[in-house]
N, C-alpha and C positions, 0 to 999 in steps of 0.2 A: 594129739590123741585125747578122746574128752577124757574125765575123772571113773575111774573104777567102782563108784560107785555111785554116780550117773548111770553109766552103761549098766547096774544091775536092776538098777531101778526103773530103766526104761525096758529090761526083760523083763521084770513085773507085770510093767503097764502092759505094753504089749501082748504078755500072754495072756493075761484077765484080758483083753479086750478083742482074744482071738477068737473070743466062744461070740454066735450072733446076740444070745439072748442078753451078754452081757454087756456088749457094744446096743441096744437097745435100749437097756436100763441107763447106759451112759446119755444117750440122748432123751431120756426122759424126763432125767435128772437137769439135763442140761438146757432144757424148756421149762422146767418147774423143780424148783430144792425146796428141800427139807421135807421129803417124802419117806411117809414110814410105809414098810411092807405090803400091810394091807392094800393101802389106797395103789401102790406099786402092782400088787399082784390083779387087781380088780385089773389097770391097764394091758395087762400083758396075757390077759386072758386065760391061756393054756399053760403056766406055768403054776407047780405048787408050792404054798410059801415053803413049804421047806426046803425047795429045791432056790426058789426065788431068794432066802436069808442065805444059802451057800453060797451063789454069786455075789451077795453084798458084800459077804466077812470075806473073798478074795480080792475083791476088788477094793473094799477097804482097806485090807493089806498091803494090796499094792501103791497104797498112797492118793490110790484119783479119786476115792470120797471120802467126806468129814463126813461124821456121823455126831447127836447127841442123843442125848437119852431121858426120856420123862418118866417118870412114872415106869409102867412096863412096856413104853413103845419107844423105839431107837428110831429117829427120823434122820435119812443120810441125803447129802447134799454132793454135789460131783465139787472135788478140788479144781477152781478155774485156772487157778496160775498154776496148776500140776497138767492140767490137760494141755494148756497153751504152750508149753514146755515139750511134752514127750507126746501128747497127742493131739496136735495142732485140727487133723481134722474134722475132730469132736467141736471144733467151734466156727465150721463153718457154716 
């Protein structure tokens, strides 16, 4: 049986990556890192950043993106050895 906290961390992953627009953002991310909001929300066209940074701070929580921070722009990048892990088919 895998580790108990493995299994919550792939509930994590999994549920941030149950919503489409955040499994979008996962592949966006995972064709070009270190994307902050802006340049994220310009791609995804019909979402609003505010609704666009709620999906990142969950799915940053959930482990599958590093994020830094400059100045006042947080640029998040997709965790690759978190994806290849718990969501394999984020790199195919």
């Amino acid at each position: 049986m895998k580790d108990v906290t493995d299994m919550q961390q792939a509930v994590k992953i999994y549920k941030a990556l149950g919503e489409p627009t955040r499994l979008k953002i996962a592949f966006l991310l995972k064709e070009e890192s270190d994307q902050c909001c802006s340049v994220l929300s310009e791609k995804l066209n019909s979402v609003a950043i505010s609704t666009l940074s709620h999906h990142l701070k969950q799915m940053a929580e959930s482990g599958l993106l590093t994020f830094r921070k400059e100045g006042t722009f947080i640029y998040y990048s997709l965790d690759v050895e978190v994806a290849k892990k718990y969501a394999p088919y984020l790199m195919t």
